[in-house]
C-alpha positions as CSV (number, residue, x, y, z in Angstrom):
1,X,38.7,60.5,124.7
2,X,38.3,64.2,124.3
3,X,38.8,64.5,120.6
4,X,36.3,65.1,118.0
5,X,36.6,65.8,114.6
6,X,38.9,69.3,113.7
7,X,36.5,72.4,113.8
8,X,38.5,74.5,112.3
9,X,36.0,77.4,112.2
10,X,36.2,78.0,115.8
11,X,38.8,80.4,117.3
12,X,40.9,79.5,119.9
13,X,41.8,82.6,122.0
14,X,44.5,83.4,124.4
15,X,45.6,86.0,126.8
16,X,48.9,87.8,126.6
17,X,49.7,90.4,129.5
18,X,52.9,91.3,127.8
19,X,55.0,91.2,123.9
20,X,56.8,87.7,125.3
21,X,53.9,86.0,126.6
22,X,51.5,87.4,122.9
23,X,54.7,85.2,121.0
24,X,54.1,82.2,123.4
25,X,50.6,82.3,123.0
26,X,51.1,82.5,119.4
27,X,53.7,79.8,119.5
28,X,51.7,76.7,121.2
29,X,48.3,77.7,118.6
30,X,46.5,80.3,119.3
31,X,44.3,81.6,116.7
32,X,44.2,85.6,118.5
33,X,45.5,87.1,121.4
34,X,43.8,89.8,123.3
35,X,46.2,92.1,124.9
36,X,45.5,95.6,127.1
37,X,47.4,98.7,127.4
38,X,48.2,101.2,130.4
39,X,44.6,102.7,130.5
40,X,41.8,100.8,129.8
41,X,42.1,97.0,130.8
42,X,40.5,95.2,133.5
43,X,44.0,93.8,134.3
44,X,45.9,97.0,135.2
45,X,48.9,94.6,137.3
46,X,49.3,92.1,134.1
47,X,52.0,93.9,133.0
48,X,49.9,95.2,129.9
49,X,51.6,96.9,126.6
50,X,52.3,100.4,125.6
51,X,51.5,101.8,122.6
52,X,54.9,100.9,120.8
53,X,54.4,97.2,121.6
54,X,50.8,97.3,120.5
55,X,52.1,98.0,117.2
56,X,54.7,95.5,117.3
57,X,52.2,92.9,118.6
58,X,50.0,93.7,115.8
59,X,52.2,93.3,113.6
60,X,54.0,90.2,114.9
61,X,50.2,88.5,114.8
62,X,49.4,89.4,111.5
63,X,52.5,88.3,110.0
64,X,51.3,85.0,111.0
65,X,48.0,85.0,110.1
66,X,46.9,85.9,113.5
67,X,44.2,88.3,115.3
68,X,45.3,90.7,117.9
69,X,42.1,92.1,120.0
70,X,42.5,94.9,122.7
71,X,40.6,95.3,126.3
72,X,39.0,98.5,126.6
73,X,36.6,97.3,129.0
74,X,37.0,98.9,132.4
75,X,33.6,101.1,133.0
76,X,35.0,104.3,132.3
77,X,33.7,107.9,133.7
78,X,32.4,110.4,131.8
79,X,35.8,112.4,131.2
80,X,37.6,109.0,129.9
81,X,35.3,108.7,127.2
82,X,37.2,110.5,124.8
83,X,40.7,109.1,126.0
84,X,39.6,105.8,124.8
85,X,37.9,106.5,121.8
86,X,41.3,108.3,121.0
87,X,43.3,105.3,121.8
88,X,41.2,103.4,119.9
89,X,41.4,105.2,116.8
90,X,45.0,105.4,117.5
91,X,45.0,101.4,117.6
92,X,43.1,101.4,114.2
93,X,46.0,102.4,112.3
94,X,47.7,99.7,113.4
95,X,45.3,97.2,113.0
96,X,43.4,96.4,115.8
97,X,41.7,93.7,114.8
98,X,38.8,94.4,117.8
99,X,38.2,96.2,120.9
100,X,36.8,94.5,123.6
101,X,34.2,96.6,125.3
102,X,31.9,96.3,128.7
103,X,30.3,100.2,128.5
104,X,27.4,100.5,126.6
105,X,28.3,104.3,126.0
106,X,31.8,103.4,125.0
107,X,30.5,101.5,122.4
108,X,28.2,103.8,121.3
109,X,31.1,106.2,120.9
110,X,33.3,103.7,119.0
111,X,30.5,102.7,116.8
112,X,30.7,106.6,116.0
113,X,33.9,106.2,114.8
114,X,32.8,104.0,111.6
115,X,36.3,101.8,112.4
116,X,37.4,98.7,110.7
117,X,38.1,96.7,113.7
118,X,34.9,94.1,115.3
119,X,33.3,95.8,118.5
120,X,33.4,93.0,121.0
121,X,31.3,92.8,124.2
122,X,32.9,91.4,127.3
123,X,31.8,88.9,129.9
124,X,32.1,92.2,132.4
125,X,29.1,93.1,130.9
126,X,26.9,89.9,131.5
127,X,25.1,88.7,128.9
128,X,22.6,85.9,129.9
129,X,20.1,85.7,127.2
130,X,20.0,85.6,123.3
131,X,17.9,88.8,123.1
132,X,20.5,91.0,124.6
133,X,22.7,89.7,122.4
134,X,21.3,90.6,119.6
135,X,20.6,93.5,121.0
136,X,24.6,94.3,121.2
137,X,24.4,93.1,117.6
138,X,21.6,95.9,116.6
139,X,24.3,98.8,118.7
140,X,27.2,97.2,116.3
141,X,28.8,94.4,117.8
142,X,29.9,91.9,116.3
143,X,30.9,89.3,118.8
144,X,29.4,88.5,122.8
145,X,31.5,86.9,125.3
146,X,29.2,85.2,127.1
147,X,28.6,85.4,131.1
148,X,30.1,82.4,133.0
149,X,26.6,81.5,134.6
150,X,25.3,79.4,131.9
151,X,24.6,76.5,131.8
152,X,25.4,74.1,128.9
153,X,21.8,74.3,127.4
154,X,21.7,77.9,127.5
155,X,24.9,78.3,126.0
156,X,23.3,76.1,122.9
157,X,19.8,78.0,122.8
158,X,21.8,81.7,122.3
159,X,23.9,79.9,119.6
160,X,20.8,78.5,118.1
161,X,18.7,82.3,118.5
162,X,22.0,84.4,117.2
163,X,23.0,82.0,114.7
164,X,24.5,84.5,111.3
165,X,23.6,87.6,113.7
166,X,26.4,87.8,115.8
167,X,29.2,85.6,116.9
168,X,29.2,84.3,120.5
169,X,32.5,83.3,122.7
170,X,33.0,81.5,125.6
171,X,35.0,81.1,128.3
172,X,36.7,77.9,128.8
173,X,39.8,78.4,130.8
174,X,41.0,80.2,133.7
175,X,40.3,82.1,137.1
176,X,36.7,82.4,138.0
177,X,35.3,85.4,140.1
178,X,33.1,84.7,143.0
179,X,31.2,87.3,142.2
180,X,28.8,87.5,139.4
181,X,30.7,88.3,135.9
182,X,33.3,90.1,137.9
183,X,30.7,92.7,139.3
184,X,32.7,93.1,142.7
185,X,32.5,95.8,145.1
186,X,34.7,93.8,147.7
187,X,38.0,95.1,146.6
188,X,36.8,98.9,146.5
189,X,35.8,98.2,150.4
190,X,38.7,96.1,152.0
191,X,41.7,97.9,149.7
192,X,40.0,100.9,148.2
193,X,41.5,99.5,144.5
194,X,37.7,99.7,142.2
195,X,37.7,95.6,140.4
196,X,35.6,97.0,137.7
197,X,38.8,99.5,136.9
198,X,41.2,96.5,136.7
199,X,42.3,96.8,140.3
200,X,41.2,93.7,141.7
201,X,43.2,93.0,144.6
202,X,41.8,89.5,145.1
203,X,40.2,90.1,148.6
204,X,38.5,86.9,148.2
205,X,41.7,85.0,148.3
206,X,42.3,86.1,151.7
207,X,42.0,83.9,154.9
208,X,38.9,84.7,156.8
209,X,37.7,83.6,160.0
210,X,33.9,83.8,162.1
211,X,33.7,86.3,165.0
212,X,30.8,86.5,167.2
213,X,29.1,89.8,168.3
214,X,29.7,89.4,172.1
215,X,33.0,87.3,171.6
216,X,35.0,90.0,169.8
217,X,38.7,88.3,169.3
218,X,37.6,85.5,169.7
219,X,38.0,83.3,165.9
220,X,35.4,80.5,165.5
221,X,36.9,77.6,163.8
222,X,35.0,77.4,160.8
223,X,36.7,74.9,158.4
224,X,38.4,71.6,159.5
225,X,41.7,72.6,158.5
226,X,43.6,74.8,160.6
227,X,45.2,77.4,158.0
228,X,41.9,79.4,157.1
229,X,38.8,79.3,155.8
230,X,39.0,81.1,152.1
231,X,35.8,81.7,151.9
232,X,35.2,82.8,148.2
233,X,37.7,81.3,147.2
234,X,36.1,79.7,143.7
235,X,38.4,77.1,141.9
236,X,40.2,77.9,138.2
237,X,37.3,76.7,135.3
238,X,38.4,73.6,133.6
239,X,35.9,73.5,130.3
240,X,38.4,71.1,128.0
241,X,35.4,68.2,128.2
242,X,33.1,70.3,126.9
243,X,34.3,71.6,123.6
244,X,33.3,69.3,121.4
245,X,29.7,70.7,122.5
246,X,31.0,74.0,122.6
247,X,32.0,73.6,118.9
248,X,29.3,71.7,117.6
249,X,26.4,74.4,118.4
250,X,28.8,77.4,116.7
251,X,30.7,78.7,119.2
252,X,32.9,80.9,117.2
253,X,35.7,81.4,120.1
254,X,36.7,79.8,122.9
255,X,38.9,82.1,125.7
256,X,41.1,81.1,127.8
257,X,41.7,83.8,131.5
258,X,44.8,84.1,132.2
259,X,46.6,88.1,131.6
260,X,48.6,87.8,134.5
261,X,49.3,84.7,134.6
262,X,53.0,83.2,133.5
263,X,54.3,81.8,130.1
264,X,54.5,78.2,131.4
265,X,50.3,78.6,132.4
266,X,50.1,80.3,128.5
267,X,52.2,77.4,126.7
268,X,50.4,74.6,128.8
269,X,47.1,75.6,128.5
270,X,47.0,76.8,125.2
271,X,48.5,73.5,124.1
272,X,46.2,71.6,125.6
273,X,43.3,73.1,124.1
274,X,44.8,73.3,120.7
275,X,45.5,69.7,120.9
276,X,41.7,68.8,121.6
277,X,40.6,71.8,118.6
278,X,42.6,69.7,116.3
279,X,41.4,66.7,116.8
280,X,44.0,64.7,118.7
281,X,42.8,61.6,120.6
282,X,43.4,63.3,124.6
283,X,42.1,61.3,127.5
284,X,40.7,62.9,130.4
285,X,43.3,61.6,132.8
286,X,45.9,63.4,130.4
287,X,44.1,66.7,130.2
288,X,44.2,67.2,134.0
289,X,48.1,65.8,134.1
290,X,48.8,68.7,131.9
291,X,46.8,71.4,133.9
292,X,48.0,70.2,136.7
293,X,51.9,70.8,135.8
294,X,50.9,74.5,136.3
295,X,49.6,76.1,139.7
296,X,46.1,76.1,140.2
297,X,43.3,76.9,142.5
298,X,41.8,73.4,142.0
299,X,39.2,73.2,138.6
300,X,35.7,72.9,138.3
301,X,33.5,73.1,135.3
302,X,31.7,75.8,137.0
303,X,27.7,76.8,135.8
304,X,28.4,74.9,132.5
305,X,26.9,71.9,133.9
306,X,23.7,73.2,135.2
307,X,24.8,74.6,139.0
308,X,27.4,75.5,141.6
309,X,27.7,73.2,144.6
310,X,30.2,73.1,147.4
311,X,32.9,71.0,145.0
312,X,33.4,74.2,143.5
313,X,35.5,76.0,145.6
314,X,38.8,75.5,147.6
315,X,38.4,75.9,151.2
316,X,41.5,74.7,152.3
317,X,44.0,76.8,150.0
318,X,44.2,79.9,148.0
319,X,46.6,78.4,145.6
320,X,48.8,75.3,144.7
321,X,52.1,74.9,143.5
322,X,51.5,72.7,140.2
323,X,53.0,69.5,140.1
324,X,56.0,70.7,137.9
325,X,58.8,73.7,137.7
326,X,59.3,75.6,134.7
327,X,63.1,75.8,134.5
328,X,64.6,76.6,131.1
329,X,62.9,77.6,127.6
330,X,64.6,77.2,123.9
331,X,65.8,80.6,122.9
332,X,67.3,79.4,119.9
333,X,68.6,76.5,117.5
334,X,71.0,75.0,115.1
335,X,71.5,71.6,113.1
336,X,72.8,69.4,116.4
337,X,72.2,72.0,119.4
338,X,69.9,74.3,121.1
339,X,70.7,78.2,123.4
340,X,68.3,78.0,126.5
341,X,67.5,80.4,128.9
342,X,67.3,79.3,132.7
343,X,64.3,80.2,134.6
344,X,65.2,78.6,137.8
345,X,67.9,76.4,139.2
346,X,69.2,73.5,137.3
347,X,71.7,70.7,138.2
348,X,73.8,68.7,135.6
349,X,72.6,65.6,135.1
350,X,68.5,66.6,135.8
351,X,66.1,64.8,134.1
352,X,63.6,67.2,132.5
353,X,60.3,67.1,130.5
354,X,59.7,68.9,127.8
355,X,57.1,70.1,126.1
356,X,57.2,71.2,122.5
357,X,55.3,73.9,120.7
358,X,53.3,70.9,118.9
359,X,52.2,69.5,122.5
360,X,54.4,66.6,122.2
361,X,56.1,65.7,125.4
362,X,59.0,63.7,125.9
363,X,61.8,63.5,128.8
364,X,65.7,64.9,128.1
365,X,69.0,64.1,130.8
366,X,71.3,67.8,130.9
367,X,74.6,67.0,130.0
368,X,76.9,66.5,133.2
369,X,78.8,68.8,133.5
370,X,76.2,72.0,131.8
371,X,78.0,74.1,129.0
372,X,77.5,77.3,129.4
373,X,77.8,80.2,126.3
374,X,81.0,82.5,127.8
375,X,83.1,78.6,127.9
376,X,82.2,77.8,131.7
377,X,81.4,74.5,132.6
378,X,79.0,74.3,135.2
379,X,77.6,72.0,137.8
380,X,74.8,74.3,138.5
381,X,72.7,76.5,136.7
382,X,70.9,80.0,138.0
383,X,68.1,82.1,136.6
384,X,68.7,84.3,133.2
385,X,71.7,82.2,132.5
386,X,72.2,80.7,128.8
387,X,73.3,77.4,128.3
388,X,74.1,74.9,125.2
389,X,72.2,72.1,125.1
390,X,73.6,68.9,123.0
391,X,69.8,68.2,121.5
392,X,68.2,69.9,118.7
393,X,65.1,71.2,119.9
394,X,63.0,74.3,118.5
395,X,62.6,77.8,120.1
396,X,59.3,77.8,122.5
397,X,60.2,74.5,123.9
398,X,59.9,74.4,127.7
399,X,61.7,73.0,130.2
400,X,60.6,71.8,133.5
401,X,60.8,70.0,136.4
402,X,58.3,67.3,137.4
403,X,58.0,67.2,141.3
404,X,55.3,64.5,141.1
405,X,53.0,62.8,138.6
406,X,49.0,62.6,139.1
């Protein structure tokens, strides 16, 4: 079992690359959400939020006794300096709980400002050792994501060396780059869109193939299977064994990737790690039945346990489909029905699983024949349409699919 006993000091943190995903994140136990905006995020194709939603975010968070942190971490030029600093101060008022931050001159400037909100250093800008975190913590930081290349001992020793200094946060869910910390000049070269200014354009997902000098046109088989050889292709990191470590030696926040990913990734994965935060009893088997509903890239726990071998990447595939279909979420409820919203196609009489806000799961049969709100009764049901459901079941529920069990 995965469980240990509740630590309820450390933060579990989620990604929202819009308003609706922020509220799903929220919904299935996130402590904070870090978000972006137009200008400034590494994620500039997650959808991100404009200034009118930041506020509303913000406000929506705290209302529940949540954080709200935003990305300002692309490596800005010399003229975009000010812009952020300006959106920053901006974001203050609304209360910005932190700014995530990669530039060291950005947060210079921002520590200039005197602000309320944390300063927090991103994994873009790869901390490996304890000393330059403290260092960060000296220039005003309070928080260091950590770089994805360490190892589980190292991890411990900068917790043990920056212990009441400065908080440390680790990844524990989500895409990996192949590159180090997301230092990658591949997508500037192959589709002139600059990584490090949040337009990654994922070059290496892309099939690849060996040609020899004097052989030009001619592709070497390089892989056994026929559909390409992704070369760099690293699979998704899979850290839910290790935070019961993670917690013990003071982690103070655990982050899960995922910006552009969808709300059925958020709800799942969030859920999953909440569960293990507080305490409930989760084998292993479970935990990767649960990220396996959503699609993945294949897992690995990546540097955390020491070094990178071949098992760590996907050679065969890019991607994979999941082993379910999100298909409907709760909108709404009363005493002995619930309104949902259809993602994709449903057919009366479907048997679907469901997974609540708690993490509890459980299986429900549709109604034969589907009601739908404007009095139709339907056989089949299509995307964006709202149906009533005879079961009592609370909003952020999610429907789906199962197309096979592992």
């Amino acid at each position: 079992m995965l469980s240990t006993q509740p630590p309820n000091s450390v933060e579990l943190l989620a990604p929202a690359g819009t308003l609706e995903k922020l509220k799903w994140a929220v919904a299935y136990g996130a402590d904070a959400v870090y978000f972006g905006l137009e200008f400034g995020s590494l994620r500039s194709f997650a959808g991100n939020l404009t200034l009118d939603q930041a506020d509303q975010a913000l406000r929506y968070l705290h209302a529940r006794g949540k954080k709200g942190y935003v990305t300002l971490n692309i490596y800005p030029f010399t003229d975009e300096i000010d812009r952020l600093v300006s959106l920053a101060r901006t974001l203050e008022t609304m209360g910005a709980d932190a700014f995530i931050v990669a530039d060291l001159g950005l947060l210079a400037a921002l520590r200039e400002q005197k602000l309320n909100a944390a300063l927090h250093i991103s994994t873009q800008a790869n901390t490996t050792n304890a000393q330059t975190a403290l260092a960060y913590a000296r220039l005003g930081a309070a928080r260091v994501n950590l770089a994805r290349e360490l190892s589980l001992d190292q991890i411990r020793d900068i917790c043990d060396r920056t212990r009441g200094r400065v908080q440390t946060e680790v990844f524990v869910h989500g895409a990996v780059c192949f590159s180090y910390s997301g230092r990658c000049a591949i997508s500037d070269y192959l589709a002139a869109s600059g990584a490090n200014r949040g337009q990654c354009k994922h070059p290496c997902r892309w099939k690849y193939a060996l040609v020899e000098e004097k052989r030009p046109g001619e592709y070497m088989p390089v892989a056994e299977d026929a559909r390409g050889l992704y070369l760099f292709n690293s699979k998704e990191l899979a850290l839910f064994a290790y935070i019961p470590a993670l917690a013990a030696m003071g982690a103070a926040s655990l982050k899960i990737e995922g910006r552009m990913k969808s709300i059925h990734y958020i709800a799942s994965v969030v859920s999953l790690y909440r569960q293990i935060l507080d305490g409930k009893p989760i084998s292993a088997e479970t935990a990767w039945m649960l990220l396996n509903r959503v699609p993945n890239r294949g897992y690995s726990a990546g540097f955390i346990k020491g070094s990178i071998g071949p098992d760590d990447y996907q050679r065969h595939s890019s991607s994979s489909e999941g082993d379910s279909l999100f298909v409907a979420n709760v909108q709404s409820c009363e005493e002995e029905s619930c309104l949902i919203r259809v993602r994709n196609r449903i057919c009366a009489g479907q048997t679907l699983e469901v997974l609540r806000p708690d993490g509890a799961l459980s299986t429900l049969t549709l109604p034969d024949p589907l009601e739908a709100i404007d009095g139709q009764w339907l056989d089949v049901a299509q995307n964006e349409q709202l149906l009533r459901l005879p079961y009592r079941l609370e909003p952020y529920t999610l429907l789906r699919s199962v197309l096979r069990n592992t």
